[in-house]
PDB file of N, CA, C and O in Angstrom:
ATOM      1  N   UNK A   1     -96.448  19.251 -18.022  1.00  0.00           N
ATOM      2  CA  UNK A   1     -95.365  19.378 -18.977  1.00  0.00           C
ATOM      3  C   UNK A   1     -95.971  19.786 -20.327  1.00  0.00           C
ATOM      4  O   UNK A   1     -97.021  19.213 -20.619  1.00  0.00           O
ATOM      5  N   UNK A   2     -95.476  20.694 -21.208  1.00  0.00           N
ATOM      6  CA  UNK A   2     -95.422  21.441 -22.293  1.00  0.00           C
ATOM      7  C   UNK A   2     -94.842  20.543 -23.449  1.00  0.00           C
ATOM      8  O   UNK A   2     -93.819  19.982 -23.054  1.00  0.00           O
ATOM      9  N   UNK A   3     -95.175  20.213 -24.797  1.00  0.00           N
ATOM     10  CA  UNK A   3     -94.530  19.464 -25.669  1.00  0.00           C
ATOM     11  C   UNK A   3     -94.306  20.431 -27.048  1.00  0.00           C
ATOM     12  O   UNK A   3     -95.257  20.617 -27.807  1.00  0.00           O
ATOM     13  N   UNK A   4     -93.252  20.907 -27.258  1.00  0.00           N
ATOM     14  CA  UNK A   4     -93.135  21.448 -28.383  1.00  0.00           C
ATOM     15  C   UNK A   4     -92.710  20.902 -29.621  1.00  0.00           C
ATOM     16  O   UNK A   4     -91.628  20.314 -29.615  1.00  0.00           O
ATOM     17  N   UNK A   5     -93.394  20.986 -30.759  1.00  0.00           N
ATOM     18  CA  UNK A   5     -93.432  20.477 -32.530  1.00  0.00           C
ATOM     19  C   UNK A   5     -92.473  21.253 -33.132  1.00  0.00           C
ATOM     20  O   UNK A   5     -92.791  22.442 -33.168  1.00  0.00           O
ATOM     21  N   UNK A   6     -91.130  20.919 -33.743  1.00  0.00           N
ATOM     22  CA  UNK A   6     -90.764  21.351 -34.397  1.00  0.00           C
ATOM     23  C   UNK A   6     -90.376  20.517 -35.718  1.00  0.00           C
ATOM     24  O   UNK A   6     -89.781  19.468 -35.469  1.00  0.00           O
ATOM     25  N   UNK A   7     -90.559  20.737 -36.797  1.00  0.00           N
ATOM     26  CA  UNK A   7     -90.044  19.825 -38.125  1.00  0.00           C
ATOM     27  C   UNK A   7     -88.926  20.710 -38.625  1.00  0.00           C
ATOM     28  O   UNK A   7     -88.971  21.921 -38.842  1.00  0.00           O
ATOM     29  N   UNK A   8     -87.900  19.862 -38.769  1.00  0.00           N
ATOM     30  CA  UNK A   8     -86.796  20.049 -39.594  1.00  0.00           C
ATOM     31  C   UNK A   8     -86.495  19.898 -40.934  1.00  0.00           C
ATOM     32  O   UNK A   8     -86.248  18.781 -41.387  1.00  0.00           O
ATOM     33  N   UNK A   9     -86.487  20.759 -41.530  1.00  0.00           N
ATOM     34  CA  UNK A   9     -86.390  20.259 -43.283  1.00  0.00           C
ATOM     35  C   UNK A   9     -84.978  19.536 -43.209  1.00  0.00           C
ATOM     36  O   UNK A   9     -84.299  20.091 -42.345  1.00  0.00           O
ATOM     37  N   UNK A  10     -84.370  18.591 -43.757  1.00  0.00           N
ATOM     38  CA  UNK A  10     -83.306  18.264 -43.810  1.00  0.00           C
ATOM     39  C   UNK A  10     -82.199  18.562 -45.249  1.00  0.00           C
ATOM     40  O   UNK A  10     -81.008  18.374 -45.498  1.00  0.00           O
ATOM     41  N   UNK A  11     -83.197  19.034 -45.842  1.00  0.00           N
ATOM     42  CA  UNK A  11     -82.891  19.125 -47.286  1.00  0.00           C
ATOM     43  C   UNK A  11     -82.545  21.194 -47.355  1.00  0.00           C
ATOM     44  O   UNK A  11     -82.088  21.768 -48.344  1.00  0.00           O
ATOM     45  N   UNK A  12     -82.822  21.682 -46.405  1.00  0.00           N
ATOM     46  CA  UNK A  12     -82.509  22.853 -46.311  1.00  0.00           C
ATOM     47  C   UNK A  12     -81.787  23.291 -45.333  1.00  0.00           C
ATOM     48  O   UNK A  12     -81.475  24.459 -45.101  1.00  0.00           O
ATOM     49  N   UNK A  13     -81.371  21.818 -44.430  1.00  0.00           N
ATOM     50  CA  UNK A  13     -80.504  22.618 -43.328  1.00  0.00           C
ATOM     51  C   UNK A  13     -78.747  22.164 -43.862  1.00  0.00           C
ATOM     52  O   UNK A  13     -78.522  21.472 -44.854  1.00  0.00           O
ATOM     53  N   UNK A  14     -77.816  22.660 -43.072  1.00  0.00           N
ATOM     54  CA  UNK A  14     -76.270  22.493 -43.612  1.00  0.00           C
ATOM     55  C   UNK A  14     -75.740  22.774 -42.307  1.00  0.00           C
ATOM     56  O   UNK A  14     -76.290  23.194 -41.289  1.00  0.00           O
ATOM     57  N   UNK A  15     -74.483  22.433 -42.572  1.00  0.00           N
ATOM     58  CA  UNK A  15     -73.429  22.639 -41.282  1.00  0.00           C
ATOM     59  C   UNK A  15     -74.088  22.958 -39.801  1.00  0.00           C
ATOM     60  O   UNK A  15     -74.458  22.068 -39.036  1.00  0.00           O
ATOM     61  N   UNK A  16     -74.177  24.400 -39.514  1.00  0.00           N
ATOM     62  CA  UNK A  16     -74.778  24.707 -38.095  1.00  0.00           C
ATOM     63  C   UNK A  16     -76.003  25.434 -38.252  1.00  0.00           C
ATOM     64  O   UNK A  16     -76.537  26.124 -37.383  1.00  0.00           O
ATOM     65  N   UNK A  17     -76.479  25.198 -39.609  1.00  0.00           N
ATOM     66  CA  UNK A  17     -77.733  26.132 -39.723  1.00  0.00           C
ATOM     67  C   UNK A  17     -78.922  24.942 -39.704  1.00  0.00           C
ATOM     68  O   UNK A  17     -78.724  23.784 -40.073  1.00  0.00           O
ATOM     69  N   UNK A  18     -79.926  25.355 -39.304  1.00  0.00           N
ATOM     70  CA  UNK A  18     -81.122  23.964 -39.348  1.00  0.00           C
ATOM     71  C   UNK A  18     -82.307  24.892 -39.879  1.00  0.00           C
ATOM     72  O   UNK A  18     -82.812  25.829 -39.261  1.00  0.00           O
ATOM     73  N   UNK A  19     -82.575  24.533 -40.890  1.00  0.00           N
ATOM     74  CA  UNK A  19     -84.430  24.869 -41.005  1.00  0.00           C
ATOM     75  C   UNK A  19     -85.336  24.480 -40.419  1.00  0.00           C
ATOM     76  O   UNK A  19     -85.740  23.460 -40.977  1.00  0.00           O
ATOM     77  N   UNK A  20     -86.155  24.822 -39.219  1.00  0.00           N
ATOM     78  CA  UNK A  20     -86.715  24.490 -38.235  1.00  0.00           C
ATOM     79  C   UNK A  20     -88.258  25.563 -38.928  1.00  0.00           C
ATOM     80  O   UNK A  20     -88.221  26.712 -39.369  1.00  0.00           O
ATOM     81  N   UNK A  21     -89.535  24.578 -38.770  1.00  0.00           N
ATOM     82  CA  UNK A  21     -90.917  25.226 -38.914  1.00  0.00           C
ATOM     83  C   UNK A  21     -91.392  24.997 -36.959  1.00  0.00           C
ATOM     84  O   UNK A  21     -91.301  23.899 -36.411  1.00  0.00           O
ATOM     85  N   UNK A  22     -91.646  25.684 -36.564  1.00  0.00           N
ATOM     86  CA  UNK A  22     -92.478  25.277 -35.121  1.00  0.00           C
ATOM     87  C   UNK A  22     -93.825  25.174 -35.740  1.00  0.00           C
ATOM     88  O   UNK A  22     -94.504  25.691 -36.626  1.00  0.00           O
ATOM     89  N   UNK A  23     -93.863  24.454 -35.033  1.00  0.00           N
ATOM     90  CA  UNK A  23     -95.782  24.148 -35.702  1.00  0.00           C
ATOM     91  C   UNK A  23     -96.456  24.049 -34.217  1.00  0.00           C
ATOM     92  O   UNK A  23     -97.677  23.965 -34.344  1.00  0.00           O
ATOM     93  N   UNK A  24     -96.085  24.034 -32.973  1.00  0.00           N
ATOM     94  CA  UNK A  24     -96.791  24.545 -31.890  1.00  0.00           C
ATOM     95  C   UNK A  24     -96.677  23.577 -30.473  1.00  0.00           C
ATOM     96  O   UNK A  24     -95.942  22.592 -30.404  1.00  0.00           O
ATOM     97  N   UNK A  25     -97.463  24.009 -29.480  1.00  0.00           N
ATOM     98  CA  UNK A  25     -96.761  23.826 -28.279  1.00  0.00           C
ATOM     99  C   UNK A  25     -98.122  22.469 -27.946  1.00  0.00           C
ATOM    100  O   UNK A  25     -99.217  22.492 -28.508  1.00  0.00           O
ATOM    101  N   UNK A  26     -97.733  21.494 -27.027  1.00  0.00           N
ATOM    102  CA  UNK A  26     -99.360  21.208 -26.460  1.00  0.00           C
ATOM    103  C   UNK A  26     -99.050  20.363 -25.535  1.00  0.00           C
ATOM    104  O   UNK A  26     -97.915  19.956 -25.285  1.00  0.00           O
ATOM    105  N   UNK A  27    -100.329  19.988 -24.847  1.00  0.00           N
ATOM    106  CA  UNK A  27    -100.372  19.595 -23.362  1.00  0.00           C
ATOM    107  C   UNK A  27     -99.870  18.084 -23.273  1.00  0.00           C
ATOM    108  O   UNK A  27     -99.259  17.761 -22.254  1.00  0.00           O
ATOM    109  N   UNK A  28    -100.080  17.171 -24.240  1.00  0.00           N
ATOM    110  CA  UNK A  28     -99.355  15.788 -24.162  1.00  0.00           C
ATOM    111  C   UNK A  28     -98.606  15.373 -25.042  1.00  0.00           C
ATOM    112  O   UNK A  28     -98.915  15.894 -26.114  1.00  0.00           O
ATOM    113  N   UNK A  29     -97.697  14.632 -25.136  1.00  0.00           N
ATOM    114  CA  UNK A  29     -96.550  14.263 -25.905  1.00  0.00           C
ATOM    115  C   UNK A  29     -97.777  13.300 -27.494  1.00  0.00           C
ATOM    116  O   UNK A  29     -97.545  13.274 -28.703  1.00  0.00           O
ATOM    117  N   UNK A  30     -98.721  12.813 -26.873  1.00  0.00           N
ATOM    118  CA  UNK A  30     -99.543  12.190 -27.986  1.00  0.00           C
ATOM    119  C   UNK A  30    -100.161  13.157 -28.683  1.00  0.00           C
ATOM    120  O   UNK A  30    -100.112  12.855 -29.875  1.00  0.00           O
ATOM    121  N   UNK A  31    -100.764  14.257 -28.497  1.00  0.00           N
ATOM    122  CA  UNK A  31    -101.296  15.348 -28.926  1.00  0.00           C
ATOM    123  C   UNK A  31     -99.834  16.196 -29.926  1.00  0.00           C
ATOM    124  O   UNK A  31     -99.941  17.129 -30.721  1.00  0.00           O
ATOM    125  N   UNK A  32     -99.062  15.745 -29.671  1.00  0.00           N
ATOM    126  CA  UNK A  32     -97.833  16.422 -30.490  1.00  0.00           C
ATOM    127  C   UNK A  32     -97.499  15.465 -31.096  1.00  0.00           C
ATOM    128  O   UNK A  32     -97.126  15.833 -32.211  1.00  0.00           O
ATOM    129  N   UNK A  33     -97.408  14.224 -30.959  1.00  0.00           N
ATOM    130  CA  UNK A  33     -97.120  13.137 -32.185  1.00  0.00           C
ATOM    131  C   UNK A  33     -98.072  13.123 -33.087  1.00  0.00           C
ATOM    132  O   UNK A  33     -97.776  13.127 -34.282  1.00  0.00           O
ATOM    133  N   UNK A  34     -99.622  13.100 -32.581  1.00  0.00           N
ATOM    134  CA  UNK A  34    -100.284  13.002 -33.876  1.00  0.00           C
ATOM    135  C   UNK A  34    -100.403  14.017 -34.998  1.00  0.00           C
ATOM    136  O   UNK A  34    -100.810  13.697 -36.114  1.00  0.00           O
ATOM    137  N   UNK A  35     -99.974  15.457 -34.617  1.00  0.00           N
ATOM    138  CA  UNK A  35    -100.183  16.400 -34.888  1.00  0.00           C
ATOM    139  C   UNK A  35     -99.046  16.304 -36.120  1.00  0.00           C
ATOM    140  O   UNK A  35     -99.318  16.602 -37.283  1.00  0.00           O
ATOM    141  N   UNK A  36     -97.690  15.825 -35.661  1.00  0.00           N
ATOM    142  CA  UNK A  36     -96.436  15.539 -36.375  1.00  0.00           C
ATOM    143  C   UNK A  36     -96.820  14.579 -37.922  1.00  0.00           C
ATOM    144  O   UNK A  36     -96.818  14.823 -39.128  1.00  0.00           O
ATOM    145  N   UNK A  37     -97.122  13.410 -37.053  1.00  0.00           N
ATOM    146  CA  UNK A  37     -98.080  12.535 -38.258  1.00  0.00           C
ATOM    147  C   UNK A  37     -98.944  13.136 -39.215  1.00  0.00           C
ATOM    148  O   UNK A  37     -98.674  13.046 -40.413  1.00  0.00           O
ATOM    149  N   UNK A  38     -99.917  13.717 -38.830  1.00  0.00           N
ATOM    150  CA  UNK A  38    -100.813  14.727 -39.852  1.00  0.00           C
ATOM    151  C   UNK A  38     -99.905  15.139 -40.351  1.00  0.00           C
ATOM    152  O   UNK A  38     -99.570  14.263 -41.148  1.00  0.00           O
ATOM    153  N   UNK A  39     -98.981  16.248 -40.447  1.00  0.00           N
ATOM    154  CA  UNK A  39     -98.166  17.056 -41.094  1.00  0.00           C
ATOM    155  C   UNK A  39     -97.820  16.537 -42.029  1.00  0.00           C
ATOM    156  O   UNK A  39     -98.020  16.934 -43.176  1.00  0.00           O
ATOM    157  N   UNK A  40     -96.890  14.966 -41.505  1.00  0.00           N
ATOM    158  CA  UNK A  40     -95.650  14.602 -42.515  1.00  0.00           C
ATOM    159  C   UNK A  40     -96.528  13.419 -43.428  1.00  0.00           C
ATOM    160  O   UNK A  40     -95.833  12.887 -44.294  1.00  0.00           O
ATOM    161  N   UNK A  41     -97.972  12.931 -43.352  1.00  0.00           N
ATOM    162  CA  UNK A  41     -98.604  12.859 -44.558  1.00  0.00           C
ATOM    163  C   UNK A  41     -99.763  13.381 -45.287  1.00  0.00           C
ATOM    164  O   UNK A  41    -100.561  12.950 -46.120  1.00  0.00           O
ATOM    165  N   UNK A  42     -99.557  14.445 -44.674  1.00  0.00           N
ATOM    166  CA  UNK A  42    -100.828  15.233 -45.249  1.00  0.00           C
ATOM    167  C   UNK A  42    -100.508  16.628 -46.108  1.00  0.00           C
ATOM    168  O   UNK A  42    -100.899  16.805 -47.262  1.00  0.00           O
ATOM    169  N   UNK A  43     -99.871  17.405 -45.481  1.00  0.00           N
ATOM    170  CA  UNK A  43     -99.349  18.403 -45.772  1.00  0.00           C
ATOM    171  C   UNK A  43     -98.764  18.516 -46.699  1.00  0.00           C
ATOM    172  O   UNK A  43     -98.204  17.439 -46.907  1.00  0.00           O
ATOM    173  N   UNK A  44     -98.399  19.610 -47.863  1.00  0.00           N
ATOM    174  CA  UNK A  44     -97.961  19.294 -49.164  1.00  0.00           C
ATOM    175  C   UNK A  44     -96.326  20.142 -48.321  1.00  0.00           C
ATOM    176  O   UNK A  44     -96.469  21.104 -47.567  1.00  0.00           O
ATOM    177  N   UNK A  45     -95.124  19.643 -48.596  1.00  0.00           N
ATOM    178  CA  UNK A  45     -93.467  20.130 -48.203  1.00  0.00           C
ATOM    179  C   UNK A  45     -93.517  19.648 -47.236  1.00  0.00           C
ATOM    180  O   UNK A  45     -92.418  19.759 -46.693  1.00  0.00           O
ATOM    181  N   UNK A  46     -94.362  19.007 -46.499  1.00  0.00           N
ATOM    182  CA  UNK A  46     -94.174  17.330 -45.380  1.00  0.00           C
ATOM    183  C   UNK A  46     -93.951  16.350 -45.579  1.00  0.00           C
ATOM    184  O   UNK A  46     -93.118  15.579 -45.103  1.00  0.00           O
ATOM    185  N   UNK A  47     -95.081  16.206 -46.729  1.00  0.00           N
ATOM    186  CA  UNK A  47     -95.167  14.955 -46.824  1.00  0.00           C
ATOM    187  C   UNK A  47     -94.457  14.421 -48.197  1.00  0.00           C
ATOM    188  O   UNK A  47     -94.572  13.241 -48.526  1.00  0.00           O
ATOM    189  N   UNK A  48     -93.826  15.221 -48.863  1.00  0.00           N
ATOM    190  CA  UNK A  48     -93.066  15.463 -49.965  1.00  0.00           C
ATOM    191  C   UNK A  48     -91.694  14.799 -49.768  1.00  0.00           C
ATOM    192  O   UNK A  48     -91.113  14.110 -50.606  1.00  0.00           O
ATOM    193  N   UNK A  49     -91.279  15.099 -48.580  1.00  0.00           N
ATOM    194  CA  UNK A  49     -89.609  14.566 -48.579  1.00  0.00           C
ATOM    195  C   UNK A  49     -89.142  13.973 -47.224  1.00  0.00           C
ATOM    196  O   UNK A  49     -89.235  14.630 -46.187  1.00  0.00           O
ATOM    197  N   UNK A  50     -88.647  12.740 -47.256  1.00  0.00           N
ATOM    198  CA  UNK A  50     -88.490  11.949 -46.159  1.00  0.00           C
ATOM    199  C   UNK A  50     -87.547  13.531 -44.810  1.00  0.00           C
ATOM    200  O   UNK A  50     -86.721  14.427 -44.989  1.00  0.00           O
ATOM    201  N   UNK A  51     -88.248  13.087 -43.781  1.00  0.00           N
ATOM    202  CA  UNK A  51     -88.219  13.649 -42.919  1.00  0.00           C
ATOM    203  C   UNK A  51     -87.293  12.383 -41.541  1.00  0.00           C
ATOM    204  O   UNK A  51     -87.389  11.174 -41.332  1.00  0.00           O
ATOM    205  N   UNK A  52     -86.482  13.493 -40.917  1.00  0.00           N
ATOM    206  CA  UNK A  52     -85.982  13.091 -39.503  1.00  0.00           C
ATOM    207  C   UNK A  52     -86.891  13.537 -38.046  1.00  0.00           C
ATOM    208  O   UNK A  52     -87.005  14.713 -37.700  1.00  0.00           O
ATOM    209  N   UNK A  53     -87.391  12.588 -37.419  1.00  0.00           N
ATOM    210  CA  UNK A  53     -87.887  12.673 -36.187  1.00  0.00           C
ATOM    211  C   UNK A  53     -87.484  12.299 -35.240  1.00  0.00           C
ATOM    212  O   UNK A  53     -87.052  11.156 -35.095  1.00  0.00           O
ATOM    213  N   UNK A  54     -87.545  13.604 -33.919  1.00  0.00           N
ATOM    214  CA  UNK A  54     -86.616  13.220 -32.772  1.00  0.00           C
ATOM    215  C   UNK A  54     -87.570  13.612 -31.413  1.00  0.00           C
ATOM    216  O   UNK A  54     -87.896  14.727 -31.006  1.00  0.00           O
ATOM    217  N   UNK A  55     -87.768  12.775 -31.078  1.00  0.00           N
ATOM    218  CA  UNK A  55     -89.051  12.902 -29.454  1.00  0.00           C
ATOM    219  C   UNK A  55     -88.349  12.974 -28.117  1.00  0.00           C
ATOM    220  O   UNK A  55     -89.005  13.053 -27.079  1.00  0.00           O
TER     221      UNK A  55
END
């Protein structure tokens, strides 16, 4: 099974439109959580504004 990363800005999405970044595909669901984690405190427009996560 394939796990794909996507972050949602929430602050840029509206009605039926979503701001979606893919940040990439990978072989285990842990390898895509940690990857998520890095992002949303490391990254500067990650880690900036509370974020929604959905697994």
């Amino acid at each position: 099974m394939l796990y794909l990363l996507i972050l949602t800005d929430p602050e840029l999405s509206y009605d039926n439109y979503s701001e979606d970044f893919y940040i990439g595909l990978f072989e285990t669901e842990q390898q895509a959580e940690d990857t998520a984690q890095h992002y949303l405190k490391n990254i500067k427009g990650f880690c900036d504004f509370p974020v929604h996560t959905v697994l």
